[in-house]
Each structure stands twice: as structure tokens, then as C-alpha cells.
C-alpha positions in Angstrom: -7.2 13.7 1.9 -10.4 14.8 3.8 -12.9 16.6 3.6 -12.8 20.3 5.5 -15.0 23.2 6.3 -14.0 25.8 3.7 -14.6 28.9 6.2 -11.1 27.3 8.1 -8.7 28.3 4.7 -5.1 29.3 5.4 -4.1 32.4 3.4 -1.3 31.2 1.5 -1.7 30.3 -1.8 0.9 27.8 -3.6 2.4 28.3 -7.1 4.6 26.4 -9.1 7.6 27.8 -10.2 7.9 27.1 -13.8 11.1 29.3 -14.8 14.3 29.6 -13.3 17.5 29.6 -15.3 16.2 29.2 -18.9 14.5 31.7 -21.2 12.2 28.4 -22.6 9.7 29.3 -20.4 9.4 32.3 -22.4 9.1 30.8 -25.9 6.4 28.3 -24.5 4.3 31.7 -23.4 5.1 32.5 -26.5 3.8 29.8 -28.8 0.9 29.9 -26.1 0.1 33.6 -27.2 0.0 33.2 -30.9 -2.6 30.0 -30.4 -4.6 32.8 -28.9 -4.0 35.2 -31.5 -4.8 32.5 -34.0 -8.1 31.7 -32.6 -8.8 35.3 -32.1 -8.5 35.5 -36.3 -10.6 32.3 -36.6 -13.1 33.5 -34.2 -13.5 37.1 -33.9 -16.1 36.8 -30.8 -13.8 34.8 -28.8 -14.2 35.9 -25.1 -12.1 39.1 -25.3 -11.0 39.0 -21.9 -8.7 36.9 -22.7 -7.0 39.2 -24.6 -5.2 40.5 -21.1 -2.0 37.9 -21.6 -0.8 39.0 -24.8 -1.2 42.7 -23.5 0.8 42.0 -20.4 3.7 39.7 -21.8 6.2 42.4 -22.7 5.9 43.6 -18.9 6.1 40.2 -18.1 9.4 39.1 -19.7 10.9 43.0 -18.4 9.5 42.0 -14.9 11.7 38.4 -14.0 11.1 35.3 -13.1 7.8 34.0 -13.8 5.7 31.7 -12.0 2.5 30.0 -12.5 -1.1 29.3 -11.1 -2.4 26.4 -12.7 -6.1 25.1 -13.3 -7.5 28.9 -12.4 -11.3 29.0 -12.6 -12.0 31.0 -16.0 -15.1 32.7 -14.9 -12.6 34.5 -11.9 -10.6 35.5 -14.6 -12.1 38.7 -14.8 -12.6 40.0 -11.7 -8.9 38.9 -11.2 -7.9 40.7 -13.9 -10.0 43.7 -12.8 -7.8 43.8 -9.7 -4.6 43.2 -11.3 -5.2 46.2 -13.1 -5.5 48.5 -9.7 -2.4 47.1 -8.2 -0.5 47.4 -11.5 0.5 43.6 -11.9 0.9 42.1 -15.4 -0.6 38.7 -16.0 -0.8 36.5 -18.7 -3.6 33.7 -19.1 -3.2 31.1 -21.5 -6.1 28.6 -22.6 -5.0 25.3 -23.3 -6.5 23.5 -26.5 -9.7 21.3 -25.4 -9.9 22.9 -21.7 -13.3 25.1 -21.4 -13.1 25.8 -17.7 -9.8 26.3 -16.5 -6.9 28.6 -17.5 -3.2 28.9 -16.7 -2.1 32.4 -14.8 1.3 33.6 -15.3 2.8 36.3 -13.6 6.1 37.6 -12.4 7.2 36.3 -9.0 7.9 39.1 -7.3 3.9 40.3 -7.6 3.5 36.5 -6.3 2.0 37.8 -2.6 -0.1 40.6 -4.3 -1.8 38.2 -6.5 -1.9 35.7 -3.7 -3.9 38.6 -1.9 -6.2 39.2 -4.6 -7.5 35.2 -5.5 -7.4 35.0 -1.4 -10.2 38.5 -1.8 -12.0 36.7 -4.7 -12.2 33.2 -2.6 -13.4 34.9 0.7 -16.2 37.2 -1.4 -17.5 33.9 -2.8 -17.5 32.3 0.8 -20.0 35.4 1.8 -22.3 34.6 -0.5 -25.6 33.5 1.0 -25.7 30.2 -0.9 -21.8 29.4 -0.7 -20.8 26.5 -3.2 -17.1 26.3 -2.6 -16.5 23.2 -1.4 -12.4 21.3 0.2 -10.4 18.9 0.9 -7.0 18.9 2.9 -4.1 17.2 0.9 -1.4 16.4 2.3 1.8 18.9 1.4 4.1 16.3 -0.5 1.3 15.4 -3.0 -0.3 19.1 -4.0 1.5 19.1 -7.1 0.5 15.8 -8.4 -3.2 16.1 -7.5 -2.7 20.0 -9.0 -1.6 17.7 -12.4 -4.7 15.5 -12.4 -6.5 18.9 -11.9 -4.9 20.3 -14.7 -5.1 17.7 -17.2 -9.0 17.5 -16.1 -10.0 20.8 -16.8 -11.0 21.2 -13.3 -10.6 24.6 -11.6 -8.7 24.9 -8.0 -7.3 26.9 -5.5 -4.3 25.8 -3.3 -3.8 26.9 0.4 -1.9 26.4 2.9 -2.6 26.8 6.5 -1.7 24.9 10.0 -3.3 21.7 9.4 -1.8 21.1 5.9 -2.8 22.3 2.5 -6.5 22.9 1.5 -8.0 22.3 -2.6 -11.0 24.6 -2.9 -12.9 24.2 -5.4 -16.5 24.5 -6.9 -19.7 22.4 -5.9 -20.2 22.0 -9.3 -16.6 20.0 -9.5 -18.0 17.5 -6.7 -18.2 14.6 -7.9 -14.9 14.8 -10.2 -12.8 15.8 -7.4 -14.3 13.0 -5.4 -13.0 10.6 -8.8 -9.6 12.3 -8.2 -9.4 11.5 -4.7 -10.2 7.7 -5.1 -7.6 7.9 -7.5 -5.1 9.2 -5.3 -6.2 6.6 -2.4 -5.4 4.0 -5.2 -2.2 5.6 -6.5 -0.6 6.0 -2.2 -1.7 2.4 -2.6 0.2 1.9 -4.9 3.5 3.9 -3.9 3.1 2.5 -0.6 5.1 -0.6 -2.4 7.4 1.6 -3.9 10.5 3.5 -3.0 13.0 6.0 -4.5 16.4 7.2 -2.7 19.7 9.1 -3.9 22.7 6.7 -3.7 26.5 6.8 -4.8 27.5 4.8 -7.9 30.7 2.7 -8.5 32.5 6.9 -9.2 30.7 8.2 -6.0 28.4 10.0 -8.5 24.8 10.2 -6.9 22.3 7.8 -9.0 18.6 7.9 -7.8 17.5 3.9 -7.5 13.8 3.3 -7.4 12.3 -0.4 -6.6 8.7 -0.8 -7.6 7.9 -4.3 -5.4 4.5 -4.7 -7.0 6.0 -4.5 -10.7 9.1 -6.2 -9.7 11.7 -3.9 -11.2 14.5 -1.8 -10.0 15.4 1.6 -12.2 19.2 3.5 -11.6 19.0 6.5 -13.3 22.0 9.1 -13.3 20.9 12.0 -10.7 19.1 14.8 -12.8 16.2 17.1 -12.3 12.8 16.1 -11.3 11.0 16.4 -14.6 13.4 13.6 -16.7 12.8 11.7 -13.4 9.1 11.8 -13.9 9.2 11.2 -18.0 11.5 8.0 -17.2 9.0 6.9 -14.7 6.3 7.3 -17.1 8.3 5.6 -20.3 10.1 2.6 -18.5 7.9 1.6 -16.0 4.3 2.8 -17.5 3.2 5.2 -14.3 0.6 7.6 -15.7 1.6 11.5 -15.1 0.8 12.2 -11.5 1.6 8.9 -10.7 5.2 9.9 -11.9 4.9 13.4 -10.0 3.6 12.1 -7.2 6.5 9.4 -6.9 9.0 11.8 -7.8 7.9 14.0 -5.1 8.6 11.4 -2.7 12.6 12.1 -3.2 12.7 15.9 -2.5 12.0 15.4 1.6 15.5 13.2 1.3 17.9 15.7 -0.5 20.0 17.9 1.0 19.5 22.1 -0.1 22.2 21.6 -2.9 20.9 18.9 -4.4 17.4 20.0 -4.3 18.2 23.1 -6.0 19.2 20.9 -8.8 16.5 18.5 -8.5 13.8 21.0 -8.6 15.5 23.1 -11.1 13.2 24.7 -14.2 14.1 22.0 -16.6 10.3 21.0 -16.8 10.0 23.4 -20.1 12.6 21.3 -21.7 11.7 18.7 -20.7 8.3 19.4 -22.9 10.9 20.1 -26.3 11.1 17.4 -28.9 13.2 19.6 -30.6 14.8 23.0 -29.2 17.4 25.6 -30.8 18.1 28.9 -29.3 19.8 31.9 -30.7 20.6 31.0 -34.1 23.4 32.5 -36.1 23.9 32.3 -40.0 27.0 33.1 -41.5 25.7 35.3 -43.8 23.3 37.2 -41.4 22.3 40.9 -42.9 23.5 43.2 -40.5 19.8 44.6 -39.7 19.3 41.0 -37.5 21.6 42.2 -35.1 19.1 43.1 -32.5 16.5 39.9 -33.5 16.3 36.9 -31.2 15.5 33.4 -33.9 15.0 30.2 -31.6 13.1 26.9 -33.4 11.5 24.5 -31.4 9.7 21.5 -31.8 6.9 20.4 -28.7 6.6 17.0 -28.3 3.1 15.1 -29.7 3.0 17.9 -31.9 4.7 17.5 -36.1 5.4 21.1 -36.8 8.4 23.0 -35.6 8.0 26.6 -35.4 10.4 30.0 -34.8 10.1 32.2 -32.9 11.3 35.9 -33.6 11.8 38.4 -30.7 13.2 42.0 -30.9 15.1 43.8 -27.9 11.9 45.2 -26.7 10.3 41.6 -26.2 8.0 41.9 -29.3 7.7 38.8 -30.9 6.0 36.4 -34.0 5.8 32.5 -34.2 5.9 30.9 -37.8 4.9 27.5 -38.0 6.3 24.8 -40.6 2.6 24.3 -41.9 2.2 28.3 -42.9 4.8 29.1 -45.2 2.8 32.2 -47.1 4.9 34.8 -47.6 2.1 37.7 -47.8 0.6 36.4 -44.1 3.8 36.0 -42.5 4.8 39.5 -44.0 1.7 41.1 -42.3 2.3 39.0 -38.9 6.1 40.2 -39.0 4.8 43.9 -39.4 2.0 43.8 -36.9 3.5 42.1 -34.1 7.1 43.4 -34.3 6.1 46.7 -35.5 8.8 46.8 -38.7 8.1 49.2 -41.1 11.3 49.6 -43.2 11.3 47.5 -46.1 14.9 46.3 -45.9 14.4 44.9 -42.3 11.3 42.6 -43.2 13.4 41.5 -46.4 16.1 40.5 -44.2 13.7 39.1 -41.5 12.0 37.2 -44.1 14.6 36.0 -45.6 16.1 34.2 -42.6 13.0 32.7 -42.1 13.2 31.4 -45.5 16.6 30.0 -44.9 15.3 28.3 -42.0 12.4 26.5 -43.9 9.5 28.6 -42.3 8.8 30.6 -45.6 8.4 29.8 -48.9 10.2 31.0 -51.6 9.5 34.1 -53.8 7.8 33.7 -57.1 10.4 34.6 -59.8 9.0 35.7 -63.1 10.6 36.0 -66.4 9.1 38.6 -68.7 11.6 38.3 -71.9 15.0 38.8 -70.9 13.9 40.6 -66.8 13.2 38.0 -64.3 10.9 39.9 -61.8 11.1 38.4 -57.8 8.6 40.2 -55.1 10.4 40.0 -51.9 7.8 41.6 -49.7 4.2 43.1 -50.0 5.7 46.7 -50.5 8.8 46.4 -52.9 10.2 43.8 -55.9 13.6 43.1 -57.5 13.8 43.3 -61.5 17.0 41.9 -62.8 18.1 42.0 -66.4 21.7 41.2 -67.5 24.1 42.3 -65.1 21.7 45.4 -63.8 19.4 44.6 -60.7 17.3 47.2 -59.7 15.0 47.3 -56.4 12.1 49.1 -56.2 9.0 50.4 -54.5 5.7 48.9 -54.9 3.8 51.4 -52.9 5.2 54.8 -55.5 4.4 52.9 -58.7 5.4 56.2 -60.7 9.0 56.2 -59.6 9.4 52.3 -59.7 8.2 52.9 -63.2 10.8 55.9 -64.2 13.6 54.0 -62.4 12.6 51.1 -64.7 13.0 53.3 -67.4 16.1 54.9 -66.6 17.8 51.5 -65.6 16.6 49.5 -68.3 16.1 51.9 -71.3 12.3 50.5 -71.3 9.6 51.8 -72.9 6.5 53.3 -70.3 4.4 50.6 -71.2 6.7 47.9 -70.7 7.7 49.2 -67.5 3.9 49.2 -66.7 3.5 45.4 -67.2 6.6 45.1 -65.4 5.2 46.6 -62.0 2.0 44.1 -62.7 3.6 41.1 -63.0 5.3 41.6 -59.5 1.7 43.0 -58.0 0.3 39.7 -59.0 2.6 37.5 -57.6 1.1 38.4 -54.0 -2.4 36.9 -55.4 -0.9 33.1 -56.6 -0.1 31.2 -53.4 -0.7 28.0 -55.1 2.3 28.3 -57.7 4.7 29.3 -54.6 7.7 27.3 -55.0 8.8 24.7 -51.8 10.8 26.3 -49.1 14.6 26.0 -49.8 17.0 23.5 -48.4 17.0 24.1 -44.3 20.0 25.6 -42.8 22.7 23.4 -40.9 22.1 22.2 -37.5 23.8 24.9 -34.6 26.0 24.0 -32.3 23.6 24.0 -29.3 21.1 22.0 -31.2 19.0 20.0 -28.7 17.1 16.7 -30.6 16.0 13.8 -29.2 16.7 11.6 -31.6 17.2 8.5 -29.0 15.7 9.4 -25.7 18.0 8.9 -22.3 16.4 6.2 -20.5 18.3 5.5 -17.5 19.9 2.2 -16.7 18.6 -1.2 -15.3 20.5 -3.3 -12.7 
């Protein structure tokens, strides 16, 4: 790494591809999203620019293959956006908790080139300025995507290119001095790797096994040949490499690999790879009929307690319920709102699996004499006496009462106190009963219970 005069710049920017065969991708965005829609409730003058991802991520999903542009300098974000907007390209930006200066860009790959264009347009109008403060370094090609990790996990906003003398980080004068830190880093880390080495062999079956010998540690790790990302997270468990560390080592393999193998090795598994927990497409035997064209995947992200699920519709409307926000009346609204349901039977249904599930808690049942009253949404209520169960309307109180009346053989008042008793139930979160028991495990259940380590020799 050196440093470089930034009016020399290639044009081509580099992106990570962060999706390929796997729809996880998609439910990350997704939990990503409803962080900003959560903040947006907590804070209601958040920086409403931001706003642009959640807009865009049905066009997103409809569009393909996504790809990302990481550590993107937030105060770009507009003018980005801006342009976006004119060529008709859908982005997403997610804000990472704790990161103030730097977002993550997601768009669809085929609009990669046009937003390429427009981040080359927004580079080169900054380079005009009379006082220019973008500031470079060259980096050599195999080690972009670890430094672009240390960026990341820094909060430190930068722009990849590539050109005929190798691949340039821009960046900000103001960023000096940490990029500078990330460099010596770097010096120590090839330092470091220069004692290490990692190569694809054949085992005892003729089954490839990657074999890596660490000379300054001492220790040899054979792990079964798999994609880069478990590559990196064994690196990181069994012999203690920080993150880029691990990238930058696993890197070092994809120069040796033939096309096959590389498509393999550099497949989108990095997603899962971020799951403690993941479950796709779940089924329940006794699934109301109105789910048919709702999408329920649970997932757990590792470092974090709280599973949630995630609820998508045909159209790519979605809602994420987390374990630690199990009110019925919020997750009601959210279910309304963000998949635009109206009819009452299809949020009972929807709500009900999510009960099932464990992501919503119970309805209040309340017995008034010899009717036991349950509100199963914010619009309608069940009454049940004897063998008679009626359902009724919240929202056309006259005809819940006269149905009450016909049903039941109830006087009007009693009817009255009836419809009160359910309204109420709404108002007394703190009497909710616990979610019921959780539904069996699905067959394509993913759970790291005992992580895969590799073997030793």
C-alpha cells in the first residue's frame, strides 16, 4: 500500500457480491429495514433521507441479484440518491448500529455499472473543488476486501477503484490519520501471513481439504473444503486471527483454485454464515388456508438473544417480530401497516401463527358469568357460551350487540358490557398471558448447537 495522487483514479469501482443462490440475503435487508423503521418511531427527526431503502426494497427483491457497496460516505448519500432517482435505480441504504459516518448501499446487480458511473460523477465533482480533500492509497488487488472489512468495522467511509496500476482507496482528509492506523495494520498483518500458508489438497478419499500451516503459531488446521466465509470464521475461532486477518488469509487461496472450485469457494454463504439460528419457509399442519400466499422464516443472528420472523407476502411486503415484543395491539398495527391487510380473518390467521411460533402473546380470555370473551385482533372478538361461539365486529358495535342478542338470548345491557369487556382487553398489556408452547422444529432447521470446527492433524 502507497500513497497515490488521487487525480490518477481508474474508473471502475469494486463491489462485493453478497447474494447469490440464497434468499438470506433478503431477510438480513430485512431485519436491517425494520431497525430503521424502529428508530424512525423512537426518533421521529431521524435524517429522513434515509428513508430511500425501505422505499426501494420491493423493487429491489423484483430486480435480482443484489450486491453491495460497503463503508459509503453518508454525507454522499444524498446526492447519490438524487441521481439514482434520474436513472431509475432502486437502492437501499442500511445504517449499522453505533456507525455515524458510513452506510451500506444495496442495489441490484444489473444497475451495478450505472451506480458505478454515478459514485465515479460524485468522486470526480469533489476532486474539482478548489480545496480538494480526497486523499489515496493503492492496495494491492488480493487484499481490497480485507482492508474494505477494517473500513467497515471502523466506520470509515471509502471508495474502491480499480485502474492499471492496481486498486485505489479514496477516501476523506479527514479519515487521515485512521487510514494511516489501518495501513500499519495491514504492514503488520502481510507480516504476519508472510509465515503462513493455505493450499487445497486431496484427503485419504481424494476429497479436497484446504490445509493451512501458521509457522509463527506452530499449528496446522485441515478443514473439509467449503466456502470462504466458514473458512474465515474457523480461522478466527481456532487459531484467534482477528476478522480481516481471517479475510485477508482466506483470500490468499482464491488465486490457487481452479473456476469450479472457486465458484464454490466464493459462493454467497457469508449471510449464513452470520445465522445462529435460521428456518425458512415454515409449514404448520394446521395452516388456515388464507397463509397460502405468506412467506414465515425465523432466524436467530449471532451475538444477538432474540430470534425474530419474518413475514413476507407475494408482492415482497414484509414485517419482522422480535421474541422481546410480543404485544398483540403493536404487532397487529405493524401486520396492517406494512403488509397492507385489511380483512379481519387474514390478520387473525396471520397472528395466530405468529402466536404458534412464540412471537405473540396470547389473547386475554375473559369470563363474564357463564361467556368467556377472547379479542383476537384490534377490530373483532370471540364470545363463547356453551356450545354457541359467535364472532363479531368491534368496529359496528350495534350489530355485535343485536347478534349478541340474537345468539345468546341476552338482554341489551348485558350485551353492552359484553362488547366492553373485550374493548378493554386492548388497554391491559400487563395481564397478557406468556406466549404458548413454540411449534416443533422444521425439517430444514439450521442450529448451531455445536459449531463445525475443522480437524487438526
Amino acid at each position: 500500500m502507497h500513497g497515490d495522487d488521487v487525480a490518477s483514479a481508474g474508473v471502475e469501482v469494486t463491489t462485493q457480491i453478497v447474494s447469490k443462490a440464497t434468499e438470506i440475503i433478503m431477510d438480513l435487508l430485512k431485519i436491517a429495514i425494520e431497525r430503521e423503521r424502529e428508530g424512525k418511531r423512537n426518533n421521529p427527526n431521524a435524517d429522513k433521507i434515509l428513508s430511500g431503502g425501505e422505499v426501494t426494497y420491493q423493487k429491489l427483491k423484483a430486480g435480482g441479484e443484489v450486491t453491495m457497496i460497503p463503508s459509503f460516505d453518508k454525507n454522499d448519500y444524498g446526492e447519490f440518491v438524487k441521481r439514482a432517482k434520474k436513472m431509475n435505480i432502486p437502492v437501499a441504504a442500511i445504517q449499522e448500529h453505533g456507525k455515524e459516518n458510513t452506510l451500506s448501499l444495496f442495489i441490484n446487480v444489473k444497475d451495478k455499472e450505472a451506480a458505478n458511473a454515478i459514485i465515479q460523477d460524485i468522486i470526480r465533482e469533489k476532486m474539482k473543488q478548489p480545496e480538494q480533500t480526497e486523499r489515496m492509497i493503492t492496495i494491492e488487488k488480493e487484499q481490497v476486501e480485507a482492508f474494505q472489512t477494517y473500513c467497515s468495522e471502523h466506520d470509515i467511509p471509502v471508495n474502491f477503484m480499480e485502474s492499471k496500476n492496481g486498486v485505489k482507496c479514496i477516501f476523506g482528509q479527514e479519515y487521515e490519520k485512521q487510514i494511516q492506523t489501518a495501513v500499519e495494520h495491514f504492514q503488520q498483518i502481510n507480516s504476519e501471513l508472510s509465515k503462513t500458508s493455505i493450499e487445497v489438497t486431496k484427503g485419504e478419499k481424494g476429497k479436497p481439504k484446504i490445509v493451512v500451516d501458521d509457522d509463527e503459531l506452530g499449528k496446522r488446521l485441515t478443514i473439509n473444503f467449503c466456502p470462504k466465509a466458514k473458512v474465515e470464521r474457523i480461522l478466527q475461532e481456532q487459531l484467534g486471527y482477528s476478522e480481516e486477518k481471517a479475510v485477508a488469509m482466506a483470500s490468499k487461496l482464491s488465486s490457487k483454485l481452479s473456476d469450479e472450485k472457486l465458484g464454490y469457494y466464493l459462493s454467497g454463504s457469508r449471510q449464513l454464515e452470520q445465522m445462529e439460528y435460521y428456518e425458512k419457509d415454515i409449514r404448520l399442519d394446521d395452516d388456515n388456508l388464507l397463509l397460502d400466499k405468506y412467506s414465515f422464516a425465523k432466524m436467530q443472528l449471532r451475538g444477538e438473544e432474540a430470534k425474530r420472523l419474518t413475514i413476507t407476502d407475494e408482492k415482497g411486503r414484509f414485517v419482522v417480530i422480535s421474541e422481546n415484543n410480543r404485544d398483540r395491539a403493536g404487532i397487529e398495527r405493524s401486520i396492517k401497516q406494512h403488509l397492507g391487510v385489511e380483512d379481519s380473518e387474514t390478520v387473525k390467521a396471520i397472528m395466530t401463527k405468529a402466536e404458534k411460533l412464540g412471537f405473540v402473546d396470547a389473547p386475554r380470555i375473559s369470563q363474564y358469568k357463564e361467556f368467556l370473551i377472547e379479542r383476537d385482533t384490534q377490530s373483532s372478538f370471540t364470545v363463547r357460551g356453551g356450545s354457541t361461539v359467535v364472532r363479531l365486529d368491534l368496529t359496528d358495535k350495534e350489530t355485535a350487540k343485536k347478534q349478541l342478542r340474537d345468539s345468546f338470548g341476552m338482554k341489551a345491557a348485558k350485551a353492552e358490557r359484553i362488547i366492553s369487556k373485550a374493548e378493554k382487553q386492548s388497554v391491559v398489556q400487563n395481564l397478557l398471558r406468556k406466549a404458548k408452547e413454540k411449534v416443533h422444529q422444521s425439517a430444514d432447521t439450521l442450529k448451531r448447537k455445536t459449531r463445525e470446527r475443522g480437524s487438526r492433524k
